[in-house]
N, C-alpha and C positions, 0 to 999 in steps of 0.2 A: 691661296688654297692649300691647306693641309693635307696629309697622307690618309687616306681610311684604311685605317687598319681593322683587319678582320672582315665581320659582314660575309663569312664562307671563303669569298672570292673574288679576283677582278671580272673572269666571268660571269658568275651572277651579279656583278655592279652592274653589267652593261645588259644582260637579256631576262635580269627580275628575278625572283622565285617564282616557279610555276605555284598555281592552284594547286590546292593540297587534294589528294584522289582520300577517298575514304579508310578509316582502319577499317581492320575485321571485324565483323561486326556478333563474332562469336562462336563456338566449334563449329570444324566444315570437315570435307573432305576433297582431296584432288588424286591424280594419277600421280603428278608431281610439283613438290615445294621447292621453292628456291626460295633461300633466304639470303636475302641482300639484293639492293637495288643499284647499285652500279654495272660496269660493264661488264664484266663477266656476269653476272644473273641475268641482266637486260638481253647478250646476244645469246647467252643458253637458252631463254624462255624464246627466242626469235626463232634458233635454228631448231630446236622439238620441236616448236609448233608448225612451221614449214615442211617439217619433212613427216609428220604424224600429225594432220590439222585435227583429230577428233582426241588428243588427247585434251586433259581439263588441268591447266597448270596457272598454280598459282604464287604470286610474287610475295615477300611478305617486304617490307621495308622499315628501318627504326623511325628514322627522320622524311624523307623525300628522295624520289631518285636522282644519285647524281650527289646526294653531299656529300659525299669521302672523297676517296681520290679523285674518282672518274669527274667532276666537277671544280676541283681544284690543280690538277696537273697544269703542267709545262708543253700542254698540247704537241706532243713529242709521238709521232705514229711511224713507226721506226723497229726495227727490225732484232733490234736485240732481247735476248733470253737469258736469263740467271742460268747458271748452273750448267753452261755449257760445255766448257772443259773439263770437271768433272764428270758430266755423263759420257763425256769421249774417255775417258779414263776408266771407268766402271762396265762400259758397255761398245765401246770400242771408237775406232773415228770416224768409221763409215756412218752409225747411227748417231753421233753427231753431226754429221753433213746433213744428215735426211731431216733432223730437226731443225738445223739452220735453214736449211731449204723450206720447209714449211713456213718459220718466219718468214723470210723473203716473200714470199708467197702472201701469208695476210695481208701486208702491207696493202698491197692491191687489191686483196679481199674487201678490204672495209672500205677503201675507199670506190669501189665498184659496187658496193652495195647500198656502201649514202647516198650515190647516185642514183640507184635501180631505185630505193625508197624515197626519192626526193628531200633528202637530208642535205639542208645547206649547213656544212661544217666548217667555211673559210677553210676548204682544204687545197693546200698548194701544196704539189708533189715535187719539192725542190730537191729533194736527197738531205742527209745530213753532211755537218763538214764539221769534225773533229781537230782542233789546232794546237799544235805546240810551241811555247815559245819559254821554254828555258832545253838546255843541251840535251838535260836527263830527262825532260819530256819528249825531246825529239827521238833518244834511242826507244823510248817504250811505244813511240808513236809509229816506228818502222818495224820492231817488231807484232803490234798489233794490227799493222796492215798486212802485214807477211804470213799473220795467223788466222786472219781475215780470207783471205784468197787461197787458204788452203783448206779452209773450211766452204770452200763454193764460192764466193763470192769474186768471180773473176772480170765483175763491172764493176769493182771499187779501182777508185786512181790514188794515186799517191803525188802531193801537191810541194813545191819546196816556196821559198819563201815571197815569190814572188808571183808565182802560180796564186799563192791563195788568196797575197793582196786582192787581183783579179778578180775573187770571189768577195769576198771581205776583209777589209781594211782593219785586221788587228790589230794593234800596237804593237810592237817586236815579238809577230807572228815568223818564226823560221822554217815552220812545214804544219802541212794538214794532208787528212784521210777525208775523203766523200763517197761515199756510193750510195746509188741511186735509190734504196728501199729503206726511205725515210719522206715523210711530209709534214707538214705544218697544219694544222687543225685546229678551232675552237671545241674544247674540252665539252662545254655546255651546250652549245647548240650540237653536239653529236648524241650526248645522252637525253637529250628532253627528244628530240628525233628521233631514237632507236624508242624510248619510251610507248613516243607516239604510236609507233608502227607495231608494237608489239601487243598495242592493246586494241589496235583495228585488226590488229589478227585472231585477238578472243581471249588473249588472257587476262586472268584477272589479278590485278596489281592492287594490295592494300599499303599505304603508306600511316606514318606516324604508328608503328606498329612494332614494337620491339622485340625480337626472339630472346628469350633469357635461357634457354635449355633446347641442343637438338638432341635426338637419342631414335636409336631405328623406328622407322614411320611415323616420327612425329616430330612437329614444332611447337614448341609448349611461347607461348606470349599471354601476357596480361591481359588478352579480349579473348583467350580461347586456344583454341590447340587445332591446329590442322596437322590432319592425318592424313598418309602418304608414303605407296610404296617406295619411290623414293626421294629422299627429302638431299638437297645440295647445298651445302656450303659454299657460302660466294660473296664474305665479307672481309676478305683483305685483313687493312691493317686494324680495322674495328673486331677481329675475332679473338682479340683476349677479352671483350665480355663477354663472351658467352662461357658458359658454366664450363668447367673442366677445360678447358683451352687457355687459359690465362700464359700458359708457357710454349704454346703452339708454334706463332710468328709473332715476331718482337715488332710491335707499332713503331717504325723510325717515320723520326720529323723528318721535312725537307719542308721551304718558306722563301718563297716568293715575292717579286718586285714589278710594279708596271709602269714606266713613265708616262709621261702626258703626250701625247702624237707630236714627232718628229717633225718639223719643217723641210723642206725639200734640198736645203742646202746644206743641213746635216746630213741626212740620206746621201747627198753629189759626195758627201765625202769619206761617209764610213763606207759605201757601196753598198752589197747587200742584196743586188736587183736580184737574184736568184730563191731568194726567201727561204734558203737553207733554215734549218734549224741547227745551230750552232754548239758545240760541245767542246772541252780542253782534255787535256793527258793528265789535269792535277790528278793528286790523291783523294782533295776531297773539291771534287768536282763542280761545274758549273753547268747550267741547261739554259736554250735562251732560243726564242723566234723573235721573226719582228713580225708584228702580228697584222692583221687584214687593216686596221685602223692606222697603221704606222706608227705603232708603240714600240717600244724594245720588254719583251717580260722575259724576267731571268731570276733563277733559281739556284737555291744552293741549298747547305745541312741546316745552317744555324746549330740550335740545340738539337742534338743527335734523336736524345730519349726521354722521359717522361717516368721519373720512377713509377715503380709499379704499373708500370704498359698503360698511361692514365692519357685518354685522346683529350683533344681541346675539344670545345664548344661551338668557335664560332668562327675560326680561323685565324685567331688576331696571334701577333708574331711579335718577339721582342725587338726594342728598340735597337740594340744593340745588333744582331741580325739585320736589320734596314740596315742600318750603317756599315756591315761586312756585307751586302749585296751592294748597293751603291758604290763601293771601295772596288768591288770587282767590273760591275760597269764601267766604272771610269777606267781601269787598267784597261780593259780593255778598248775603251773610246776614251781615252781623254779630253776630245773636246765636246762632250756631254755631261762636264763639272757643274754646271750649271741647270742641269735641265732639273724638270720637277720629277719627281716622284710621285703618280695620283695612287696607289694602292699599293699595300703589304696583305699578304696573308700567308698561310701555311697548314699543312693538315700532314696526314699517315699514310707510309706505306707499310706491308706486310714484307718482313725480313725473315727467312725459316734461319735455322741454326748453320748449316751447312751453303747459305744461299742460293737456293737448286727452286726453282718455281716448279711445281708441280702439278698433273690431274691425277687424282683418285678416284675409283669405284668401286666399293666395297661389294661382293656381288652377295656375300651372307646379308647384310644388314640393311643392305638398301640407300647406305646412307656415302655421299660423292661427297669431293670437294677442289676446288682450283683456288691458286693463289699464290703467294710466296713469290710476287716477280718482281721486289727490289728496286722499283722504281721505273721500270719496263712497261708497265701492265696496257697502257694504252691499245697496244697490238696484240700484245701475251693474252690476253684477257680474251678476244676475238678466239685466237688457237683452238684456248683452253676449251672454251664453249662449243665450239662444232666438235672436239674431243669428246667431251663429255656424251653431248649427243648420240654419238658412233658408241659411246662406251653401255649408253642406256638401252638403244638400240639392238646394240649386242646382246646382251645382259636377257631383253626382255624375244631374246628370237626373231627380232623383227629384220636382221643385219648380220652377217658376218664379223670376222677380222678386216678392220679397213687398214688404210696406212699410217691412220693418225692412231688410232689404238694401239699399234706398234712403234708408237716411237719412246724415246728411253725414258721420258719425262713422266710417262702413265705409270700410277699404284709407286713409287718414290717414297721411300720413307725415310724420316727423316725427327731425328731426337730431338728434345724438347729442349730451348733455354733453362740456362742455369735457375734456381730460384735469386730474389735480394737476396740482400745489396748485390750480391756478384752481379749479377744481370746489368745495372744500373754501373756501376764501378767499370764493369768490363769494355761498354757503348763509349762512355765519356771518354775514357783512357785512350780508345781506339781512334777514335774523332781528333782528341789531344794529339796523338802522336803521327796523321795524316797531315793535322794542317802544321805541324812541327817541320815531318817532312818538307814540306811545299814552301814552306817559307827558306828552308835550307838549302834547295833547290833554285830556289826563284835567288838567293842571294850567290852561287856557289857557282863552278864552270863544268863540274865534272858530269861525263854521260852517264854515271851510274845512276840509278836510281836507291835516293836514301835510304840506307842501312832502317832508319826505323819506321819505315814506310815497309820494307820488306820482311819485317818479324811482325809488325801488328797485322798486314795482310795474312800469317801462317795462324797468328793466334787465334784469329778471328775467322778461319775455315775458309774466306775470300781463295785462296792456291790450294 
């Protein structure tokens, strides 16, 4: 049996593409547009409609909900934020606590909410567990614990080398980081769920319907234009098409692997019973569950960028990316040389310049937006949307100042990508010089961490 590469997803290999819902069927009006049908538009359109049921909100979507990220991740529902450190920088530590605390917090939200809406998501709340196993990953791995628990997180543990065997059987695993506000999740069966639930609540969801132009109180598309005092942006890494955003958030790849279900005596040995979702110290990092079926699916860059911000079609991923995802599965299991590989694919995340994920609401023009979480967004994307909420809320008199409208991440501005080639030149270069790093590291003894891991991180606004 060969690899299916592409095809969206190994989540949609296994639960279909939903029934296509209707486009628009030509100028309308709503209270409010959301454009984009992934997770951030899906729990925006939930949480308005719950907490103002007579408002009239409608979704617009290109393709079907759930084909970008939100249908393609590394079902990673986990507690981290982009641009954390810098808004502790900008706006002090204390209002970086109170946004890591909020993360923390989702976590539990969505997964107390799959529940309440009888969303079966293959969600196991095992925490994450973070592993190092070269020296200079260990020092970066004690200092990001140490900067962990002083940002609130005083349930994370710090694991040394045989602590984490316990957990999972790395291969010259010398330490890991876990804490508890992390779970494991099917990517797809959470979005066709929230989908569900969102339009037994009354909104109205048009698919195969592409926004080419947003602009105050209006979504301009090929079937029509809905009009709208306020219309939200909620397209990730797909928002360099739309008009005038092409420089916005840089669409970065990440691509994906799933093998064929485990036998039981692979499992007796890599361990695992805990169903963490797995993550390392590299530079250019790996993401990995063992999924409800007892697959292992693991992720990583591949090809960084796509000149000129240009998304794929259908998820299919280079060869040579399977071969550097396999290469890192087996480091990490080596006796999984053998096993198959039944699916590749790979899609877009939204990268802002500064890598700071943000919500905006423009309170002149009507027009919001959330996004920019770098690979996060699983949970980020939840945040952003009751944000938003509280911000429309506000905005419209209906609410005061809550605490999520005060936290640093709201109205964030942030400069546009370079134009080409730099744009393109700058991504590769970057990517180049992390897995340069990691290989010099993985070969090397010393706890520093590489000199040119530590200047492409400056270049690239990452510190």
């Amino acid at each position: 049996m060969s690899t299916v590469n592409g095809g969206i997803s190994f989540w949609y290999a296994q639960e279909g593409v939903p029934a296509p819902r209707e486009p628009l069927p030509g100028d309308t009006s709503a209270d409010v547009c959301i454009v984009g049908g992934g997770y951030t538009g899906l729990w925006t359109a939930y949480y308005l409609k719950k907490a103002v049921p007579f408002l009239n909100i409608t979704l617009l979507e290109a393709r079907f909900c759930g084909y970008g990220a939100s249908g393609r991740n590394g079902g990673w529902l986990y507690n981290g934020i982009a641009g954390r450190d810098r808004y502790a920088r900008v706006h002090g530590h204390e209002a970086a606590v109170r946004l890591q605390q909020a993360m923390n917090n989702t976590v539990t939200e969505v997964i107390d909410t799959a529940r309440a809406e009888n969303i079966d998501a293959d969600v196991h709340h095992g925490g994450v567990l973070e592993v190092a196993y070269t020296p200079a990953q260990l020092a970066r791995l004690r200092d990001f614990h140490t900067v962990e628990i002083a940002f609130g997180e005083k349930d994370r543990e710090l694991y040394g080398a045989r602590a984490t065997a316990e957990r999972i059987r790395v291969a010259g695993a010398v330490g890991s980081s876990w804490t508890p506000h992390g779970a494991r999740i099917h990517p797809v069966k959470l979005v066709n769920g929230l989908a569900a639930a969102v339009e037994a609540l009354g909104v109205t969801i048009h698919e195969s319907t592409p926004v080419t132009e947003i602009k105050p109180k209006h979504a301009v598309t090929p079937y029509g234009t809905v009009r709208a005092p306020y219309v939200l942006r909620c397209t990730e890494g797909f928002t360099a098409s739309l008009t005038h955003q092409r420089r916005t958030w840089l669409p970065m790849n990440s691509s994906m692997i799933a093998t064929e279900p485990l036998p039981a005596a692979l499992w007796d040995a890599i361990g695992w019973e805990g169903r963490e979702t797995l993550g390392d110290m590299a530079h250019a990092y790996m993401y990995a569950q063992r999924t409800a079926d007892n697959r292992i699916a693991i992720g990583g860059r591949g090809i960084p960028y796509r000149y000129g911000s240009r998304t794929d079609n259908d998820g299919r991923t280079q060869p040579a990316t399977i071969d550097d995802l396999r290469a890192i599965l087996t480091r990490f299991f080596p006796q999984l040389a053998g096993v198959r590989i039944d699916h590749a694919w790979s899609g877009v995340l939204g990268v802002p310049r500064d890598w700071c994920a943000t919500v905006t609401l423009d309170r002149s023009t009507g027009l919001g937006w959330a996004g920019g979480y770098v690979g996060s967004g699983v949970a980020t994307a939840n945040l952003a949307a009751r944000t938003l909420r509280d911000l429309i809320q506000q905005d419209s008199g209906q609410s005061g100042t809550t605490d999520l409208t005060t936290l640093p991440w709201v109205n964030h501005k942030v400069r546009k990508w370079e134009p080409e080639p730099l744009r393109w030149l700058g991504v590769h270069a970057l990517y180049a010089a992390f897995r340069t790093a990691d290989r010099r590291e993985l070969a090397g003894r010393s706890t520093e961490t590489d000199r040119i891991a530590t200047l492409a991180n400056k270049i690239a606004g990452r510190r």
